[in-house]
SEDO-632006 format. One line per field, with one value per residue (C-alpha): chain; y, z, x; residue number from 1; residue in three letters. Coordinates in nm, 4 decimals. Layout:
chain <- c(A_...)
py <- c(Y_...)
pz <- c(Z_...)
px <- c(X_...)
resi <- c(NUM_...)
resn <- c(Ala_...)
//
This chain:
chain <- c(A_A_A_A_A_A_A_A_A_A_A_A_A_A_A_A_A_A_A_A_A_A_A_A_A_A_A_A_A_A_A_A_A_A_A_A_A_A_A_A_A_A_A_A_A_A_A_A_A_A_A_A_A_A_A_A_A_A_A_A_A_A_A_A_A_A_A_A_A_A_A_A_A_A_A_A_A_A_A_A_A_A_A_A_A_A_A_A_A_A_A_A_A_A_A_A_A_A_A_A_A_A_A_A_A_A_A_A_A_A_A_A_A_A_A_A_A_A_A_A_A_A_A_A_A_A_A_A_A_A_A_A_A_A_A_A_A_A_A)
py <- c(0.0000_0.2324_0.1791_0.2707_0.5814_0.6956_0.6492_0.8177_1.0923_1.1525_1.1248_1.4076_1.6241_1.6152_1.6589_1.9460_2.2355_2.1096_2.0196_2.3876_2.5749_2.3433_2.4254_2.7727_2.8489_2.6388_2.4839_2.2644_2.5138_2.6247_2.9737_3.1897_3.5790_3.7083_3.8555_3.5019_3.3417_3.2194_3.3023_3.3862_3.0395_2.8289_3.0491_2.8918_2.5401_2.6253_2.6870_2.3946_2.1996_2.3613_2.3122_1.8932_1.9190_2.0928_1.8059_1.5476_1.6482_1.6568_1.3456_1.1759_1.3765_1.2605_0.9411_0.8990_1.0827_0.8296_0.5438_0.6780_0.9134_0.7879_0.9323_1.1617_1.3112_1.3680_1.5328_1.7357_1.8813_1.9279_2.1424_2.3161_2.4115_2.5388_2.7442_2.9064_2.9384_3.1251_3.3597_3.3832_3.4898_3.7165_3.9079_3.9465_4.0677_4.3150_4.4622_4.3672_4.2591_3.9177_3.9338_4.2598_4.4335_4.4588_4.2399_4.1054_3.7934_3.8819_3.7543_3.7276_3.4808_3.2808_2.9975_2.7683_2.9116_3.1686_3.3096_3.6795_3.7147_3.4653_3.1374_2.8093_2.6926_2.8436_2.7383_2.4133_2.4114_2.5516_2.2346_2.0728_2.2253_2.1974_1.8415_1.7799_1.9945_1.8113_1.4811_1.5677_1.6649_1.3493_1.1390)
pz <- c(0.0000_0.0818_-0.2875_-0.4677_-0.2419_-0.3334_-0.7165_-0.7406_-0.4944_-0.7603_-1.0679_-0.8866_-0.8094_-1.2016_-1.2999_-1.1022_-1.1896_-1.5847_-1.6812_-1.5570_-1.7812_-2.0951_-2.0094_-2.0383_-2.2503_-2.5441_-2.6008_-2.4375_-2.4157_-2.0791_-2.2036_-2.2418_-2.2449_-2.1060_-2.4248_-2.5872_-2.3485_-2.5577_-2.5359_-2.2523_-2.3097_-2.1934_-1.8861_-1.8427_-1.8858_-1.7138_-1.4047_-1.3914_-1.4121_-1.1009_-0.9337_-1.0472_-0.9363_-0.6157_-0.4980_-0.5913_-0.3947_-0.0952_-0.1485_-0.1010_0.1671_0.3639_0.1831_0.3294_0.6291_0.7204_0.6967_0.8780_1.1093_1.1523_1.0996_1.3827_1.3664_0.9717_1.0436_1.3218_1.1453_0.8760_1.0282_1.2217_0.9189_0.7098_1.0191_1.0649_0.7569_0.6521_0.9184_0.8402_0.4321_0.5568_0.7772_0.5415_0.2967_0.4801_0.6542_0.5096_0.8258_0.7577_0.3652_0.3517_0.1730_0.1614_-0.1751_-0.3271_-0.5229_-0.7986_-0.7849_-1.1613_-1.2166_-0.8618_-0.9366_-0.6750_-0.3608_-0.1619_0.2180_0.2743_-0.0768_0.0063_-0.2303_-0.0852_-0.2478_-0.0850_0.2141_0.1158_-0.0731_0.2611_0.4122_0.1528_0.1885_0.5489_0.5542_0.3386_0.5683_0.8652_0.7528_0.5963_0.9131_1.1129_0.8639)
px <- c(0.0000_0.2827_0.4091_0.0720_0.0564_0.4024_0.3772_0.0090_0.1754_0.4485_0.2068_0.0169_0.3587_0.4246_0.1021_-0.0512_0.1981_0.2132_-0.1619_-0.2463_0.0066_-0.0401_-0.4290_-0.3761_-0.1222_-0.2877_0.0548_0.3261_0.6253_0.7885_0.8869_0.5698_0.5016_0.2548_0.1262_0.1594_-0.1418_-0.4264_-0.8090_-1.0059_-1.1914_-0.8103_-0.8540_-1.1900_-1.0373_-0.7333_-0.9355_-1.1394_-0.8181_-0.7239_-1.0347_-1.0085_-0.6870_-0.6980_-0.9958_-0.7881_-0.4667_-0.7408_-0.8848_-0.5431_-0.5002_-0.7754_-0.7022_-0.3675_-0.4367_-0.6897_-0.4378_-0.1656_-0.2753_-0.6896_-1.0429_-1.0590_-0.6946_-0.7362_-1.1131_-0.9395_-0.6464_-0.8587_-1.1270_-0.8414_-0.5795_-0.8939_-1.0457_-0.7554_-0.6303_-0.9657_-0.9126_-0.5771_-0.6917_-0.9698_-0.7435_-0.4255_-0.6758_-0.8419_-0.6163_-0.2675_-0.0948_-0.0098_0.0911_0.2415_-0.0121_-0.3751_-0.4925_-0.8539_-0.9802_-1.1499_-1.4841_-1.5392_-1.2503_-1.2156_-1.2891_-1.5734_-1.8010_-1.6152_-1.6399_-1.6356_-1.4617_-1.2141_-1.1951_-1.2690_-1.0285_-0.7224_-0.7996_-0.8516_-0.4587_-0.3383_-0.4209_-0.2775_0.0567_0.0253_-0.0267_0.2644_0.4765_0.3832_0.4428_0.7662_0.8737_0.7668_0.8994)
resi <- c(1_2_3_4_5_6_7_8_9_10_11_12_13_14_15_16_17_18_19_20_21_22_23_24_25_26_27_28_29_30_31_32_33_34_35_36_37_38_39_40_41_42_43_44_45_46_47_48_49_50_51_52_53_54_55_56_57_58_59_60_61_62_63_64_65_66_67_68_69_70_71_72_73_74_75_76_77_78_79_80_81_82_83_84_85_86_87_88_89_90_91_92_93_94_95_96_97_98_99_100_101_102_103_104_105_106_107_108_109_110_111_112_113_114_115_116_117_118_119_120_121_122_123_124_125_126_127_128_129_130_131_132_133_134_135_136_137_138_139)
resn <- c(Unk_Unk_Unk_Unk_Unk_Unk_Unk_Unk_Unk_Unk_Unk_Unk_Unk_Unk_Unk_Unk_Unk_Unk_Unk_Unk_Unk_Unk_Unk_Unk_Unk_Unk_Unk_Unk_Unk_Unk_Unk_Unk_Unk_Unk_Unk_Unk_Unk_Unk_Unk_Unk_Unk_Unk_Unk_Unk_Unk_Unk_Unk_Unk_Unk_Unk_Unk_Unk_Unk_Unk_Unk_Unk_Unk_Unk_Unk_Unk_Unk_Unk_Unk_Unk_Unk_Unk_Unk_Unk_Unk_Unk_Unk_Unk_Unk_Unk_Unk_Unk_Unk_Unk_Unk_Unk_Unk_Unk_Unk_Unk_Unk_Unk_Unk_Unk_Unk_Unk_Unk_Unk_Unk_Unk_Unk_Unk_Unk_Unk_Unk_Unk_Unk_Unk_Unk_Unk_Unk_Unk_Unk_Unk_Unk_Unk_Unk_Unk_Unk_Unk_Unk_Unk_Unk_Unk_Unk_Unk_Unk_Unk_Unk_Unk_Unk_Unk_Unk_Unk_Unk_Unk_Unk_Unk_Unk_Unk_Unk_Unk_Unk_Unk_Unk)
//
């Protein structure tokens, strides 16, 4: 089992960062402008790649989180990492304190639900990044 969940780990490192700029640049190239970017409509795809690909780096999480560290830790970090990474978000972009500089999402191309103008979503890769973090240092 520890195999399977290293190999689909590394199919997901090499995929996540390259499916998103092939999406949106039209083109497999890693040397873009910015003026070279294709239509508005690869933005469109480009984003629901990230969306697809943000739930699936989550469902391994909980996935592998569940095997190693059981249902109620997993559920527990979980609901803790997004909670305060949500407050975290909402305060940095309010007030600027955290991030050096007071920023917004735009609403017209965030992709998914958000909370108080804050994507779901970036929460949700927080805990992502978070996880990984963690369990590279227990390792």
């Amino acid at each position: 089992m520890g195999n399977l969940l290293f190999y689909i780990f590394v199919v997901l490192v090499i995929l996540i960062p390259f499916l998103y700029r092939i999406v949106r640049t039209g083109s497999i190239t890693f040397f873009k402008n910015s003026t070279d970017f294709a239509s508005d409509l690869n933005y469109q795809k480009a984003e629901k790649i990230r969306i697809i690909q943000v739930l699936i780096g989550f469902i391994y999480l909980v996935f592998h989180g569940s095997i190693f560290w059981g249902w109620l830790n997993i559920g527990l970090f979980i609901f803790i990492t997004f909670s305060i990474s949500l407050i975290i978000e909402i305060i940095g972009s309010k007030t600027g304190l955290i991030f050096g500089g007071k920023y917004n999402y735009n609403s017209n191309l965030t992709p998914g639900r958000t909370v108080l103008n804050i994507p779901v979503l970036i929460p949700i890769a927080w805990i992502i990044l978070t996880y990984m973090s963690f369990n590279l240092y227990c390792l």
